[in-house]
MDTraj code that builds the backbone (N, CA, C; nanometers):
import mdtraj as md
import numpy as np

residues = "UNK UNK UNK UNK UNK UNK UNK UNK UNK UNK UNK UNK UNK UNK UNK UNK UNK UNK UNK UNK UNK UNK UNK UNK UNK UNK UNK UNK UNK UNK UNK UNK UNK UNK UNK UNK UNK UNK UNK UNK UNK UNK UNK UNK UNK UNK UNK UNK UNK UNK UNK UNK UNK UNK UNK UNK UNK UNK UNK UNK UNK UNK".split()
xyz = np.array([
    [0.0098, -0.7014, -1.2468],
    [-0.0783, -0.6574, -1.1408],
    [-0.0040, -0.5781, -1.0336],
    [0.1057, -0.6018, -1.0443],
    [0.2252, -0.5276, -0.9039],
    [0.1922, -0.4045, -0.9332],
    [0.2382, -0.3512, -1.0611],
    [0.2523, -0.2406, -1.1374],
    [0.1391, -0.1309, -1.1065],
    [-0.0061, -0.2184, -1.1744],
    [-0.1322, -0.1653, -1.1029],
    [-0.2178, -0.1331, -0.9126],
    [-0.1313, -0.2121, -0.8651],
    [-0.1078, -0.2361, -0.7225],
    [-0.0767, -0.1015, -0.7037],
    [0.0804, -0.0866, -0.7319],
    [0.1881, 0.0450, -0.6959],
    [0.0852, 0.1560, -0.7256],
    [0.0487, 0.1675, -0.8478],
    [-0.0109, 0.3059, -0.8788],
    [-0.1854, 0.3092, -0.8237],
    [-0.2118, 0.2004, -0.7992],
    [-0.3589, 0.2343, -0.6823],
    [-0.2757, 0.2744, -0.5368],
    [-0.1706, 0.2498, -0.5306],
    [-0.1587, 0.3110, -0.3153],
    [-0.1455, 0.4122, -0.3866],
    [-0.0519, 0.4660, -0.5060],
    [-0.0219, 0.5910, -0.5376],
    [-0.1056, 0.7136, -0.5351],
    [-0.2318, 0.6270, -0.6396],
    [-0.3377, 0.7199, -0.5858],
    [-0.3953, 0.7624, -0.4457],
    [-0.3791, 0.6682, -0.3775],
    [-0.4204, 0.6734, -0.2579],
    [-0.3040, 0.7585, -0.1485],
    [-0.2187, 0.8307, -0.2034],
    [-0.1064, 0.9316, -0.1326],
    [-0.0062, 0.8398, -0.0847],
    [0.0261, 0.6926, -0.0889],
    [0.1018, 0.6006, -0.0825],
    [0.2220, 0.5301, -0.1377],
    [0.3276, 0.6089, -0.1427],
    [0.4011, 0.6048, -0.2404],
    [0.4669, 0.4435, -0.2361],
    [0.4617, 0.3753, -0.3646],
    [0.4975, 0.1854, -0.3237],
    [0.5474, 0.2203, -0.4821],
    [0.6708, 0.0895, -0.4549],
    [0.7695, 0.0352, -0.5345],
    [0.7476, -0.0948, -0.5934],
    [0.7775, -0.1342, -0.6782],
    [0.7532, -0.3282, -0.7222],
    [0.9290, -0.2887, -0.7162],
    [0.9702, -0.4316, -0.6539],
    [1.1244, -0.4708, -0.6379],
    [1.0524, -0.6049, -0.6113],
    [1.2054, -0.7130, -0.6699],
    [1.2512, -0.8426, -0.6504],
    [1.2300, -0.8867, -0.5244],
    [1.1637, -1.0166, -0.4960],
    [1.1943, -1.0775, -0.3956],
    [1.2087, -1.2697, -0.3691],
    [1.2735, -1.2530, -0.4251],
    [1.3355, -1.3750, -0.4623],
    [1.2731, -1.4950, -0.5463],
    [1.3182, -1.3960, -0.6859],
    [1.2293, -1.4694, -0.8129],
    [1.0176, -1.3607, -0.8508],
    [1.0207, -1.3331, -0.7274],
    [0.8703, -1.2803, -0.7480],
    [0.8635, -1.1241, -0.7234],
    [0.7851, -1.0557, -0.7808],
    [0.7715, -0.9090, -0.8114],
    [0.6846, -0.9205, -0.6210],
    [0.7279, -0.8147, -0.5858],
    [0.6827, -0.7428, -0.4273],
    [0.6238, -0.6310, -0.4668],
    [0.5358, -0.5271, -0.3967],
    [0.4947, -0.4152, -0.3866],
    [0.5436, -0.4030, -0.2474],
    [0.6604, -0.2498, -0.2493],
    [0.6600, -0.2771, -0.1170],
    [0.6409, -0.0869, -0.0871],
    [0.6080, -0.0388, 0.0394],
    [0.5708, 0.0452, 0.0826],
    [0.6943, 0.1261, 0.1559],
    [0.7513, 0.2131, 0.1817],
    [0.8744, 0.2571, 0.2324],
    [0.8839, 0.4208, 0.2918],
    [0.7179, 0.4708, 0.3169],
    [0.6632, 0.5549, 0.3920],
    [0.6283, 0.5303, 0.5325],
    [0.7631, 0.5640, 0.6366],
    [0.7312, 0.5465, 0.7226],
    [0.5779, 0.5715, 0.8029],
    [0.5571, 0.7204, 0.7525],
    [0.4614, 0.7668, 0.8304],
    [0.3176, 0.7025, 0.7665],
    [0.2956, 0.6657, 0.6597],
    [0.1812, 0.5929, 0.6311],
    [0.1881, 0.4496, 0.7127],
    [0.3178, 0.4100, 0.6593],
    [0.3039, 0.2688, 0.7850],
    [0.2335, 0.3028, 0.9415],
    [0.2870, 0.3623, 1.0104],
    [0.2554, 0.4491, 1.1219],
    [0.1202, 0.4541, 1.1139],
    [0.0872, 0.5599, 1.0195],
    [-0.1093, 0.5545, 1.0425],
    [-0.2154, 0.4000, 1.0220],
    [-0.0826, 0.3266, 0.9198],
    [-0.1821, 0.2345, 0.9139],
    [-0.1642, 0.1216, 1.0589],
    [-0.0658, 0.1161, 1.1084],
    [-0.0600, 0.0180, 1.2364],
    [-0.0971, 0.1309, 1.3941],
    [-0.0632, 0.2279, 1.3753],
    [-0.1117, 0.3407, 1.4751],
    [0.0184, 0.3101, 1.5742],
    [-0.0004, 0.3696, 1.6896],
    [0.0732, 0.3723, 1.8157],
    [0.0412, 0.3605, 1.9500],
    [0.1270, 0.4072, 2.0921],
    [0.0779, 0.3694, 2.1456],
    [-0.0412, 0.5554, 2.1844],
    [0.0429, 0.6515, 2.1528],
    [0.0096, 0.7530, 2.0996],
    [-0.1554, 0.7748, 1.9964],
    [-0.1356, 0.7202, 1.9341],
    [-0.2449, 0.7735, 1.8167],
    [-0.2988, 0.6099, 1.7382],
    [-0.4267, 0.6221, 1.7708],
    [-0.5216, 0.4883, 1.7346],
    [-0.5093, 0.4792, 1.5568],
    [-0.4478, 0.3530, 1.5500],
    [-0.4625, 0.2860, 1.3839],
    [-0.5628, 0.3855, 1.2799],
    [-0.5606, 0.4428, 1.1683],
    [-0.5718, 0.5016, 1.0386],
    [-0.5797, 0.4261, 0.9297],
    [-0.6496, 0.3145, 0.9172],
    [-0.6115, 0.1740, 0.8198],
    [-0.6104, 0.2814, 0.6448],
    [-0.5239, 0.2784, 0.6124],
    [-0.5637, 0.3064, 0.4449],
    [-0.5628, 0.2111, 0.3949],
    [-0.4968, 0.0658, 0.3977],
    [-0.4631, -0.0276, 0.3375],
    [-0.5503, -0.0872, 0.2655],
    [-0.6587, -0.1347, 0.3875],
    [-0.7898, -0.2174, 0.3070],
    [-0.8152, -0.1377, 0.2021],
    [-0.8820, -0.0209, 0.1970],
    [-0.9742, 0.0801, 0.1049],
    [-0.8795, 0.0907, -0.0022],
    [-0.7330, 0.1230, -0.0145],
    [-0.6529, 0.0820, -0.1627],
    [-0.6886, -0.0833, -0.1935],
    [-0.6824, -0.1680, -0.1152],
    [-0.6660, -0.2231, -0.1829],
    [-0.8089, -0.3228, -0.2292],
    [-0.9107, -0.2602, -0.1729],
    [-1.0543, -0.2302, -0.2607],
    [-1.0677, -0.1779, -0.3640],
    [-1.0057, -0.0705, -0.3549],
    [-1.0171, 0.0021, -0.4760],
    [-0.9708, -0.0900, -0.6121],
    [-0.8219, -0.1146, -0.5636],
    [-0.7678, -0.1964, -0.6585],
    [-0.8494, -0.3518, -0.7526],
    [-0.8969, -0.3840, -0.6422],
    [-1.0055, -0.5197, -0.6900],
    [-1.1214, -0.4663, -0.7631],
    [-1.1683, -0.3575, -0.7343],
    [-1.2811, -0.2782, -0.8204],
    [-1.2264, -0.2458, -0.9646],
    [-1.1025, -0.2263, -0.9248],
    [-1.0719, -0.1712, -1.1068],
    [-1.0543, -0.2888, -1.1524],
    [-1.0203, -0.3816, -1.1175],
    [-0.9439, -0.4788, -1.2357],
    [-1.0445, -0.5596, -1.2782],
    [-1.0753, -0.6100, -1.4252],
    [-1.1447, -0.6985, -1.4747],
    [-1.2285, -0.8267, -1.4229],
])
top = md.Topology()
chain = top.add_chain()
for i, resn in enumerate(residues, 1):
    res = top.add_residue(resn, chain, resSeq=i)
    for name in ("N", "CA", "C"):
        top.add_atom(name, md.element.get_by_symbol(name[0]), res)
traj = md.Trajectory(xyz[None], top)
């Protein structure tokens, strides 16, 4: 499911990795600037992509 995880943010312009985290597969995210839109600043109001990937993701899977 990591695997499928990674390549739904992917689709979603989100580039994510599966790496180790002690014993368990992680998806982890390492785009600053998407992080950025998704928590916002004090500058520029939150951009959530997160939820909607990871809707998407629950829609595809069985």
């Amino acid at each position: 499911t990591g695997a499928a995880l990674a390549d739904t943010l992917a689709a979603a312009g989100v580039p994510a990795s599966l790496v180790d985290a002690g014993g368990r597969r992680a998806v982890r995210i390492a785009d600053g600037p998407a992080l950025g839109r998704e928590r916002g600043s004090l500058q520029a109001p939150p951009a959530p992509w997160l939820a909607a990937a990871l809707l998407a993701f629950r829609r595809r899977r069985p």
